[in-house]
N, C-alpha and C positions, 0 to 999 in steps of 0.2 A: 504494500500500500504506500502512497506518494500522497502526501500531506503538504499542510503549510501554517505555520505559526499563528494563534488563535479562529480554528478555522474546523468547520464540524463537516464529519466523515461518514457516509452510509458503512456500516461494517457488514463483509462475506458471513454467512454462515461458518465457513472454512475458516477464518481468520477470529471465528470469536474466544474460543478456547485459550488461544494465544495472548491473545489483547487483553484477556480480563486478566492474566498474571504480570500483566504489562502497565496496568491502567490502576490509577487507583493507589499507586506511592508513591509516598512521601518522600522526597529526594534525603532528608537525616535518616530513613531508613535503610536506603544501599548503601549496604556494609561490604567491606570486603570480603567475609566470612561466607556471605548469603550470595556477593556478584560480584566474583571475583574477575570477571570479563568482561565487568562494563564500568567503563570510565564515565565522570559526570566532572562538569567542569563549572564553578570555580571548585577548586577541589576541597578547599578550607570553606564554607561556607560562612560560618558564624563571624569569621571575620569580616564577610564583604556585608551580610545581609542577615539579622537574627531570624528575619520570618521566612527565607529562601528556604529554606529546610522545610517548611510546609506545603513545599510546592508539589506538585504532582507531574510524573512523567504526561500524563495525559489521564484522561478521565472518559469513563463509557454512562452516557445518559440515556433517555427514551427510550425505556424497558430494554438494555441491549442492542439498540439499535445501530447508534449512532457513536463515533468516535471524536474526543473535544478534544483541542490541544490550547498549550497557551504557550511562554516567554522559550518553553525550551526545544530545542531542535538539535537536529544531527539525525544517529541511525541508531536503531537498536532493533533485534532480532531475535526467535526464539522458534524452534524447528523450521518447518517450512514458510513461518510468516516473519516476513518480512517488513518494518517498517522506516520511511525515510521521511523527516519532518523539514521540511526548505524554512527559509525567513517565507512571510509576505511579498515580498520584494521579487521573489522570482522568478514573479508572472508566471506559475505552471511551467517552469522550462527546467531543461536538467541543471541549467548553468545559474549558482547562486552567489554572483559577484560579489552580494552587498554584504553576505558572511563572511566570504573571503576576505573580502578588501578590510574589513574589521579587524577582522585576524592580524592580518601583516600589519598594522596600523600599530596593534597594541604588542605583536612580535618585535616590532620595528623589521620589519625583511619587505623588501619589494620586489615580487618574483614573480612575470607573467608565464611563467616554461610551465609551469603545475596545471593540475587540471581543477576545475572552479566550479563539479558537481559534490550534490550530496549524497549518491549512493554508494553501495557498499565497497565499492571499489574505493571511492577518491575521499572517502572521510579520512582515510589513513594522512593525505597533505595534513590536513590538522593537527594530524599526534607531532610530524614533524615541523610544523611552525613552533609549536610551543617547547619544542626540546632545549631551546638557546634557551627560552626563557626560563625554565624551571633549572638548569643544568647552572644556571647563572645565582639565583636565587639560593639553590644547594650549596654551590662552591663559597658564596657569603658567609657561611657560615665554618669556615674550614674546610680540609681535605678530608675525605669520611676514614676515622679510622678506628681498627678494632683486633681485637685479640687471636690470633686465628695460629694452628699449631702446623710446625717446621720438623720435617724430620732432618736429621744429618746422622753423615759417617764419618766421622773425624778422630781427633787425637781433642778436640775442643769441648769438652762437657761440660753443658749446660745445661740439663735438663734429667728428663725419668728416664732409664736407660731399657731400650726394646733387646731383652734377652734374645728374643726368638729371631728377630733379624740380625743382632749381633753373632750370634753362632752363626747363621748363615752364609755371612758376607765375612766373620773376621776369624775362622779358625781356622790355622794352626793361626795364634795372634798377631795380627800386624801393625800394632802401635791406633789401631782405630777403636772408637766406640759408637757402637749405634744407638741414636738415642731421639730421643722427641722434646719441645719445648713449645711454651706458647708467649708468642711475640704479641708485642702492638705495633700492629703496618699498616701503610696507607694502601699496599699492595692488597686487597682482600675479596671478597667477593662479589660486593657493594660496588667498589669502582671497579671489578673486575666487568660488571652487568655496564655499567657505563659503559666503558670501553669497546664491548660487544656492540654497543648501539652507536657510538659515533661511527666505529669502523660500517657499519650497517647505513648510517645513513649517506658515506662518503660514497659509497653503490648508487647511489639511488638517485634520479635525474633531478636535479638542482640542490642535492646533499652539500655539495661544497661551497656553491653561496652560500648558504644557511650557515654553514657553519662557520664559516670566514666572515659574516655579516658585520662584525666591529670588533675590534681591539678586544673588549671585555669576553666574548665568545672566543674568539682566538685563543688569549690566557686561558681559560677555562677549561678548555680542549687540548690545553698545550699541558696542563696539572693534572689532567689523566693518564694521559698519555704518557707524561713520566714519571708518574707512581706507579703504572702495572708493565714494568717490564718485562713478567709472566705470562703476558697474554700468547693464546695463542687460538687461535680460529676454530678449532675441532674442537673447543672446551665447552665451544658454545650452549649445548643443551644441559651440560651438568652446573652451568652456571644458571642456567633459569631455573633448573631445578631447587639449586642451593637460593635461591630469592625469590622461590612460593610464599615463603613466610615474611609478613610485612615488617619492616624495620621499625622498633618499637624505645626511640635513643631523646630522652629531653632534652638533649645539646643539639642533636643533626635534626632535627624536626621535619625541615623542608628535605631531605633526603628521602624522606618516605612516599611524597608523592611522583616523584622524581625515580623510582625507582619502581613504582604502579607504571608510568608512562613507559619506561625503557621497555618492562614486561609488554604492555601491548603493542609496542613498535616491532618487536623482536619477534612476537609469536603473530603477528597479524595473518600470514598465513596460515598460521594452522587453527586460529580461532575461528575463518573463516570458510573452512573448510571441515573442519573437526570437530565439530558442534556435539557433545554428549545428549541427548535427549533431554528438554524441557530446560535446557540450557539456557540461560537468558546473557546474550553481549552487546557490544557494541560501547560510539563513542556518543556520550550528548552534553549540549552547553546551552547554557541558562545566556539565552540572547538580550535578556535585562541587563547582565553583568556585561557581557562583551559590548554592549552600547554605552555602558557605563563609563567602562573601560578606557573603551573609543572616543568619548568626548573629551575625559580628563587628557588625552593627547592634545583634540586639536582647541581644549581650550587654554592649555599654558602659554601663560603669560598672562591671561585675563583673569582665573579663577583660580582658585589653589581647592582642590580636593584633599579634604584634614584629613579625612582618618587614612589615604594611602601617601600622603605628600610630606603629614607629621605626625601621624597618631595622635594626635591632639585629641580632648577627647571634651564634650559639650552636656551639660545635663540642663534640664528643666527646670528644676528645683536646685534646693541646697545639696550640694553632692548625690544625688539621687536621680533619680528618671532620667537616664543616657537618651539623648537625642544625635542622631548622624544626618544633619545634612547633607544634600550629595557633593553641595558647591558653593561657596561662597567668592565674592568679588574680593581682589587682593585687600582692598578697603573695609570688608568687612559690612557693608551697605547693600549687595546685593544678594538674593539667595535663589539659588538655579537648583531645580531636580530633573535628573532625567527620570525620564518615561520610554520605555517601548510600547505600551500597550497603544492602541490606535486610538491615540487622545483627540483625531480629530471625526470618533464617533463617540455620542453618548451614548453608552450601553456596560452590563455587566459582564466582564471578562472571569469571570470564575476566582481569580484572585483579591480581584479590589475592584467594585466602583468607580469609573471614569471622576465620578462626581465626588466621592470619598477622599481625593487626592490633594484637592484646594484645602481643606482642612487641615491636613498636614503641613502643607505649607506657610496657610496662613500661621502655623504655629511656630513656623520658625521667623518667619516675619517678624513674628511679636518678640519672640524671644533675641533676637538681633537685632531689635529697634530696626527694621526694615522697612521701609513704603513701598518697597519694589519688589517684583519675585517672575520668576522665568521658570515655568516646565518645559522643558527641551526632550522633543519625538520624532521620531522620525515620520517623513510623509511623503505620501506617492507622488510621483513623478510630475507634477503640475505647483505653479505659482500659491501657496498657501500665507493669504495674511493674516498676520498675526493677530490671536484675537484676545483683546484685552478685556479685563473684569476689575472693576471696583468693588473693592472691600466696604461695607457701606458701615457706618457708624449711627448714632440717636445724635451729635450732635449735628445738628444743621452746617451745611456746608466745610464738612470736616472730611476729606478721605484716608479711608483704612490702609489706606495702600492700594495700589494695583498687581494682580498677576497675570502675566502673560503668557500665553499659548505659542511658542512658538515653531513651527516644523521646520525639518532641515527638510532637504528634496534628494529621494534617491535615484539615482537612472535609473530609466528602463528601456529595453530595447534595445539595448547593446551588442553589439557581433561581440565583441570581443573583452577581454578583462581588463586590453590595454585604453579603448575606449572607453568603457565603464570606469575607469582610473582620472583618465584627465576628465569627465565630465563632471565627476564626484567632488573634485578638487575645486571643480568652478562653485559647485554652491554651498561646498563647504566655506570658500569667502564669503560667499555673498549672505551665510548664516551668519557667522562671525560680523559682519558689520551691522548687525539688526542685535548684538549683545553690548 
């Protein structure tokens, strides 16, 4: 089945069995434990979003009938049923520029050699746009390193000594001892699964842009690469094997998802081909975030996004009720939230009220001594003016403030991704000078 982001689906007979194990959870419930083949992206949620976690892959209404989707897209899959979620944006076609072009925006990579669908083939460009990024975010944190045991045959003991190989190898005695010890290296099986996936993505047709994409990726790649001098190509499967088990370290934190991703870059063929029965996989990302994402790019210099720009942190109250706005002007005067949902219809989207959302805002209004406030959405391919609303107050002639409705404009109708690129760019100024 071929969907599109909050957009309701006639369901197969044949496809309902599937869809109802599909439909119906709550993204804080895909655990590794329960799906271990299906990636969801952001991967941290509670940090981007506390209520993201209550979202649902998708949801089945009208006795069965019918399949609902909302913010999140990609692919995910479970026997013979197959499902693939596009943005809005595109337009029934295979080619979904406007996810793409997000991607590389918040990747920083600008790559038109890739292929710019959402099925089950070309979701995998995805795992590799975000490799720098997560491989980078890891590496911030130090080299991953851990305890892991070395045998030797030496005259140098340091360790428990292996009787049963030392007879083997040193009798009649020849000045050697066999023996075992457990080291801290950065050589381990952690960067060894790294290493398996840079060398993996250097195959693969725009792998080395990507990986060469800036100085920080370069270093990054270059700190693998000489921690695992051990590597060697045919280890490959006994290294997936050894990093079944999710890495579970208070210091390396970002190592753990970083090492989910490598796992499905590395096995993508055989998840897609090797399906155990009633299997559930696949890759999906919460398109609220990745718009979110997306703006905080192209709105630096004008807005500063607190909680990823300084963790700064805002409450309502006296130290009590955390408020996150999405954006604040450098000045502190202006307060901007994106939206994906299609704010330029009034209707219920199954998460929140089009109409529910001013509220929110006006509450950081208040709370920023603000008059002014900006929901930023995206919008189809046509001239959208901005539609402004007064806050109305009891005193006569006094305004609460205004917020405004503003839409970016996405192509459509693009041949190509390179086209879709420069036309995108054009109204992303032409957004930018309406903030």
């Amino acid at each position: 089945m071929i969907t599109s982001d909050y957009k309701t689906k006639p369901i197969k007979s044949e496809e309902f069995a599937d869809l109802r194990a599909i439909a119906d959870v709550e993204i804080s419930n895909i655990t590794l434990e329960d799906y271990p083949n299906l990636l969801v992206f952001p991967d941290s949620f509670e940090s981007y979003d506390r209520d993201f976690g209550k979202k649902m892959i998708c949801s089945i209404i009208n006795d069965g009938k019918t399949l609902l989707t909302n913010s999140i897209v990609g692919f995910i899959g479970r026997n013979n049923t197959h499902l693939s979620i596009h943005s809005r944006f595109s337009n029934d076609s295979n080619e979904d520029y406007f996810l793409h072009y997000m991607l590389q925006k918040v990747a920083k990579i600008n790559l038109f050699s890739l292929q710019h669908t959402m099925d089950e083939d070309n979701i995998f460009d995805f795992l590799i746009y975000l490799f720098p990024m997560y491989l980078k975010k890891a590496i911030n944190q130090g080299l991953y390193k851990q305890y892991i045991t070395r045998k030797y045959n030496d005259a140098n003991v340091r360790g428990v000594i292996d009787v049963n190989k030392h007879i083997k190898y040193n009798e009649p005695f020849n000045g050697k001892v066999a023996y075992r010890t457990r080291e801290y290296s950065y050589d381990n099986d952690v960067t060894q699964l790294i290493r398996h996936t840079i060398e993996y993505i250097y195959m693969y047709i725009g792998g080395t842009e990507i990986l060469n994409i800036n100085s920080a990726t370069q270093e990054a790649v270059s700190q693998i690469i000489s921690a695992t001098s051990t590597y060697t190509h045919n280890e490959l499967q006994t290294i997936i094997n050894k990093n079944l088990r999710p890495i579970a370290h208070p210091y390396y934190s970002e190592y753990a998802p970083l090492q989910r991703l490598c796992l499905q870059i590395l096995r993508h063929e055989e998840l897609k081909y090797g399906q155990e029965k009633n299997e559930i996989y696949g890759v999906l990302i919460d398109a609220a975030w990745l718009w979110e994402e997306y703006l905080t790019e192209i709105l630096e210099g004008k807005y500063h996004h607190y909680l990823k720009d300084t963790g700064q942190r805002f409450y309502l109250f006296e130290n009590f009720q955390q408020i996150i706005p999405d954006y604040l002007s450098l000045d502190k005067k202006i307060v901007a939230d994106a939206k994906y949902i299609p704010l330029n219809q009034e209707k219920n989207y199954g998460e929140e009220k089009a109409t529910s959302i001013y509220y929110k805002t006006i509450t950081y209004m208040y709370r920023f001594c603000s008059n002014q406030a900006f929901l930023l959405y995206p919008h189809p391919d046509e001239v959208a003016k901005p539609a402004k609303y007064k806050v109305k107050t009891e005193i006569d002639g006094v305004n609460g403030g205004t917020i405004t409705k503003l839409g970016m404009r996405i192509p459509s109708g693009c041949n190509s991704f390179f086209e879709f690129s420069t036309l995108i760019r054009k109204y992303e100024s032409d957004f930018l000078s309406l903030l």
